[in-house]
Steps between C-alpha positions, in 0.01 A plus 500: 500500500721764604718423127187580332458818658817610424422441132179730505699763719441840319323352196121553438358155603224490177829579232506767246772670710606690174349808428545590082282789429205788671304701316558632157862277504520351102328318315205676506233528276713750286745217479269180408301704271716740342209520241205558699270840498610645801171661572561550860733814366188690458443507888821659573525831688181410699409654802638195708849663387443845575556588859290823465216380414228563219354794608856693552461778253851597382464785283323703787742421718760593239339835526497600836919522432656781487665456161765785567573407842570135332708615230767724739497156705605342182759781418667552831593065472594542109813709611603313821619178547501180659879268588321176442423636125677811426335730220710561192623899483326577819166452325277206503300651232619328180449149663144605567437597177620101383311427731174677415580425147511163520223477702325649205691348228377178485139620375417321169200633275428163339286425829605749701652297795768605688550940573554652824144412642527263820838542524540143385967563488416396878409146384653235304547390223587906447707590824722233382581596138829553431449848380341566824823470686505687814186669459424318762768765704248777362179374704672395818668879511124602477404271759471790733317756289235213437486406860406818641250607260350055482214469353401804351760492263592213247820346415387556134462879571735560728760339211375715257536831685840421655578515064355820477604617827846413380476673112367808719821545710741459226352774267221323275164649542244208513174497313273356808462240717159334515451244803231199579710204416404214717775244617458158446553284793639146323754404246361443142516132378277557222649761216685348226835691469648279231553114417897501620614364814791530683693217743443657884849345571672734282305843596821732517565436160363806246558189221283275639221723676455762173394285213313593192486198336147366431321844489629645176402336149816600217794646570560874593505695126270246333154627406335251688695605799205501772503438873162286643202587640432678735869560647707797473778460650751344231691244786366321752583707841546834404276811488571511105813490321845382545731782551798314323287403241293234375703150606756781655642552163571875513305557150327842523295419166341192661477639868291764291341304393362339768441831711207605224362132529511524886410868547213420229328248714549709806282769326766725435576677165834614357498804669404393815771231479800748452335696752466208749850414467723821449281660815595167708893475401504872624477388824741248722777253401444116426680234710712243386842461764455139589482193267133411519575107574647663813174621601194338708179374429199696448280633749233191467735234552777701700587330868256578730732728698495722256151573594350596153815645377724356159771504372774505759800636369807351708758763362642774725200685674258341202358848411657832436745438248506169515161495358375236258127538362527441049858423461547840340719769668480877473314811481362643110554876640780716728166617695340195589269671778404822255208532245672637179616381140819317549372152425401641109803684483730224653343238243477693178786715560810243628627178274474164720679197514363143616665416866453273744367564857709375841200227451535408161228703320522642187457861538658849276747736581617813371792494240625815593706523836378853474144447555335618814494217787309488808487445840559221736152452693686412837865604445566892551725641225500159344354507123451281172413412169175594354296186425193415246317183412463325214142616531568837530746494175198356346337827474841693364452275181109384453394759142194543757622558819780733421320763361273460798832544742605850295189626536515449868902595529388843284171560701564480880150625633319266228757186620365616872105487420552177288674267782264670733177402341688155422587403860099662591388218261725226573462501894071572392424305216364225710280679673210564243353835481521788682190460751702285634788674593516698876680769632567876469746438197298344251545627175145595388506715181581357214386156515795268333423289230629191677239547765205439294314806560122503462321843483361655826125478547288862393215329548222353743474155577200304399255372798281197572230623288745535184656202565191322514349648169876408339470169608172454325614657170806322491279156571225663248753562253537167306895395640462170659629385858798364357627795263438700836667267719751488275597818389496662892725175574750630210564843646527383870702247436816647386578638783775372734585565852878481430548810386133654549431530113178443271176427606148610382584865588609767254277263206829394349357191362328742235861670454755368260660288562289257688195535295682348188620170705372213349386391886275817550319492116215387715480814633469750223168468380374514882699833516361635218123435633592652880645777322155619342329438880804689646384786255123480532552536915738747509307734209181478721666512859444801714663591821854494334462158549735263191583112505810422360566210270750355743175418730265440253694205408524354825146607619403274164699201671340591860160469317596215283605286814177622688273367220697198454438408890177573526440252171676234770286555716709728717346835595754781585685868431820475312702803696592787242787795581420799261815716454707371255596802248584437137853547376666586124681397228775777574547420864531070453800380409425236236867387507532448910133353492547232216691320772147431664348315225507116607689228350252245754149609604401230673181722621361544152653168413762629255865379358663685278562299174893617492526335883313257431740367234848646628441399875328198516646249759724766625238764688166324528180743450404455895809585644434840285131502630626438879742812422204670369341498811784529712509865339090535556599451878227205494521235751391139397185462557428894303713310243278219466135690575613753227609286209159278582282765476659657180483132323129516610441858319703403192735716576752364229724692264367358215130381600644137469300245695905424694427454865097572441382230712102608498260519263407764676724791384432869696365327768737494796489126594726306688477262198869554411593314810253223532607405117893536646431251799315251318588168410277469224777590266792421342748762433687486154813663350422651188878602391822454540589753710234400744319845497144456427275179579154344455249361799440168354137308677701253662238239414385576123816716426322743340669846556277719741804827530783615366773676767848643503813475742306812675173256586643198610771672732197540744468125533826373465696703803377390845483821599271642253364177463343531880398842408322384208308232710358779740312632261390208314352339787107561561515767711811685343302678241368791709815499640675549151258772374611733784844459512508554128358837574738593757815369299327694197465827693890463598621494140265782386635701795839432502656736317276815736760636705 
């Protein structure tokens, strides 16, 4: 006896003594099925995640600050600083403005993820990208700022006025500073910022975290040079380009190249671009004194005694001028603290030489040993080389850029107002339109093209009584449910939360150019006809009262939807929000708003042929769809009630019967559902590509439906699936009906700031 106890001494008498994972430890689901539709991404940010709760209302507590007290808070720490991170030149300004701009920089127009909104350089994947490098240093010296003002003031704002705070002190009048960003509270696991990967065991190395591999189609100078949908960025881990280059090959042609391509997608124009980048390089020095396999891991995967912070540099003090951030080393200006023209004259005026930094990057160098040099940022009478980029040589000898750069070097005050309306929409473009900005330094007059301005209301709103009476004449009019449905669906639907543009308001969808895509040619005809009631009312209204096209098409949808329930058997009121204005021709920008038009609809059930063929098997239609709502801000189950409901009004691009499970169509039936659940049918692959299908009578075989990708998603993930079941049971119809109002109401409002 007493041998056996010595056996079990210490060990857990029932086995399984070994303890190989907790919570979230690999493989998870992420890891058995890389390929599944992760809809649980559409429940991130809830209020679960949020300590402060959903009734916290930021932007009035933004506005009990007082902004000026804030900023000389922010000045008075610019020009100190702190032994743990010493600021270059006495001045922690130019770091801040990386900071800020990168913060911004990643904002991408294709869907119009990423920006300064939520502050989201906090989080990984982006807090960790190489280009990021000790950014991180930036928000920690902030730390204090943030903490005494908590939660009345955002990380995402608070970033973006330490940049202007920072252009203010060194001599650049700002354009404005608009607040109400909201920070997020959770790292993003759901945007798609390119198909390369990178091996975590070799994170110090620029090689093998920047990669641009899979995201670019030709090479750079080919016509069919073209980098995927919907990055920006041209590697994988910076904010856009590689300053050496594209593969670090010191070309200034290609890294040209690749700035338009990159600048392009983050809704900048030429202008803008030179702008962007001369008005940066005017600032600061870049950082390149240590090899970079010298230096630690990034802040996500960094020991934990580090407590949040990367990159640990183990030479001398690891800061000051021991500094490694890029790999490149030097200042572009002898002022590097001082708003002027040196960076234009410095570039255009002085011959440079490829050289190599202390780390190994390529970088330029004055020929002449006579050209100005400037000063150490720690050492006292200590001074060097002038330095520029590949990038920044780029502009010297693009046919577009360069004339761009003498106008600027020849016009100083024109140079000033161009990078300061630049950096005014790069650290804003995110944000949507002005109503949404807060603060006593919003710029008000004019409104900016890029902002999507809509005419201010001259006129009275309609009332219940007109709204009724509309209602009927709309119903009276001959349009059917569908058309209706349809056509308020179309203008509503464009709009996405990411960056706060399209939407119903403004009556865009009867503005080039979404009224010529081939997904809205439902629409026109229904236009046309609200047009002539729009007319009628407003000719005969009295009281100064006017509707505006922009309602009128979604009071037609309210109606439609109202009718189409009460034909179920559902009695209720469809809510309506009159005050949508109607915008023009001259203030849309057709160019910045063909990036709306969708490639994948799953909504209105449409696939762009060109997808269709080029992208089959790669990026399948629902994944699209998911993204689609994603951008909506729709959870699930709106996901599911929505695309139910629209399949039950006929709410198809093209009228086709895809999806139409009723024989019933404008009447808002559940029927959608109960066909999805059943068991009565077979479902059958109609082409190769596995996009569109037939419900086959499982016992005669005689085809009953026909369905897409976008239909059968709904019964094929367990998710949706489960969803799906709710309201196909017996009781679920009711149930269905109203929440298809309410998810109905959000899109149509969505966009009414």
């Amino acid at each position: 006896m007493e041998d056996y106890k010595t056996v079990l001494e210490g060990k857990c008498p029932f086995g399984g003594d070994r303890i190989g994972g907790a919570f979230t430890t690999p493989p998870t689901l992420a890891d058995w099925y890389p390929n599944r539709l992760r809809v649980e991404q559409l429940h991130r940010h809830g209020p679960r995640a949020n300590p402060l709760g959903e009734d916290f209302d930021y932007r009035a507590e933004f506005a009990k600050i007082d902004l000026d007290a804030l900023k000389a808070e922010i000045k008075r720490f610019l020009t100190s600083s702190v032994a743990w991170w010493p600021s270059d030149y006495g001045n922690y300004g130019p770091q801040m403005i990386r900071m800020s701009w990168h913060s911004a920089g990643s904002y991408r127009i294709a869907d119009g993820r990423g920006g300064a909104g939520e502050a989201m350089q906090r989080f990984a994947p982006i807090n960790s990208w190489w280009d990021n490098g000790n950014v991180d240093k930036s928000r920690r010296l902030l730390w204090p700022i943030k903490q005494k003002y908590g939660a009345g003031l955002s990380w995402a704002d608070l970033i973006v006025l330490t940049g202007n705070c920072s252009l203010e002190i060194m001599g650049l009048p700002t354009y404005g500073f608009g607040g109400g960003r909201e920070d997020a509270w959770e790292a993003d696991d759901a945007t798609y910022w390119g198909p390369e990967v990178f091996d975590m065991t070799k994170v110090g190395s620029f090689d093998e975290m920047v990669n641009r591999d899979k995201r670019w189609r030709g090479q750079n100078g080919d016509a069919d040079y073209d980098l995927e949908q919907p990055l920006a960025a041209s590697h994988q881990s910076l904010i856009y380009v590689n300053p050496e280059g594209p593969y670090a090959s010191g070309d200034p042609m290609a890294s040209a190249r690749d700035i338009r391509i990159t600048f392009t997608r983050m809704a900048m124009n030429d202008e803008e671009t030179v702008a962007l980048i001369a008005g940066g390089h005017a600032f600061g020095k870049s950082h390149g004194m240590v090899k970079a396999d010298r230096i630690g891991a990034p802040p996500e995967i960094a020991p934990i005694e580090e407590m949040g912070l990367g990159w640990h540099n183990p030479e001398g003090t690891g800061n000051a001028e021991f500094t490694m951030t890029n790999g490149i080393e030097g200042s572009w200006t002898q002022n590097p603290t001082q708003w002027d023209n040196s960076y234009l004259e410095n570039l255009l005026g002085l011959e440079w030489e490829q050289t190599r930094s202390p780390a190994g990057a390529l970088q330029w160098t004055p020929v002449s040993g006579d050209a100005p040099r400037t000063p150490d940022a720690h050492i006292e009478g200590k001074t060097h080389a002038l330095m520029m980029m590949t990038s920044d040589i780029a502009l010297k000898v693009d046919p577009v850029y360069r004339p761009i750069c003498e106008r600027f070097l020849h016009d100083f005050d024109y140079f000033t107002e161009q990078f300061s309306k630049a950096w005014y929409k790069l650290t804003h473009r995110d944000m949507g339109p002005r109503e949404r900005y807060v603060g006593p330094e919003v710029t008000i007059e004019p409104d900016l093209l890029w902002q999507d301005p809509i005419p201010t209301r001259d006129y009275e709103l309609i009332d219940g009584a007109d709204i009724a009476q509309l209602k009927q004449q709309i119903l009276d009019s001959g349009l059917s449910v569908s058309d209706l449905a349809f056509t308020a669906f179309s203008a509503a639907v464009t709009y996405r939360d990411s960056d706060k543009r399209g939407g119903a308001n403004g009556a865009r969808l009867a503005l080039a150019p979404q009224k010529d895509w081939a997904v809205n040619r439902r629409t026109v005809p229904v236009i046309a006809k609200l047009r002539e009631i729009m007319g009628a009312f407003n000719d005969g209204a009295s009281g100064g009262k006017r509707v505006s096209l922009a309602d009128l098409i979604v009071l037609g949808g309210c109606a439609a939807v109202e009718k189409a329930a009460a034909d179920a058997g559902v009695a209720l009121e469809v809510p309506f929000t009159a005050g949508r204005r109607d915008t023009t021709d001259e203030l849309t920008d057709a160019d910045s708003f063909e990036w709306l038009k969708p490639v994948v609809d799953g909504f209105r059930n449409y696939v762009d042929e060109n997808f269709a063929k080029v992208t089959a098997g790669r990026v399948a239609p629902e994944e699209l769809f998911l993204d689609k709502a994603a951008l909506l801000k729709l959870s699930a189950p709106e996901w599911v009630v929505l695309t139910g409901g629209l399949r039950a009004l006929g709410a198809n691009w093209d009228e086709s019967e895809a999806g139409v499970f009723t024989d019933r169509v404008g009447v808002l039936s559940n029927d959608f559902f109960r066909v999805l659940t059943s068991m009565d049918y077979v479902w059958t692959k109609q082409d190769e590509g596995g996009l569109r299908f037939t419900l086959d009578d499982r016992d005669s075989g005689e085809t009953r439906y026909t369905a897409t990708r976008n239909d059968l998603i709904f019964g094929a993930n367990s998710q949706l699936r489960n969803i799906a079941e709710f309201y196909a049971a017996e009781d679920g119809h009711p149930r269905m009906v109203r929440d298809f109002v309410t998810v109905w109401n959000k899109v149509m409002t969505a966009d009414l700031f």
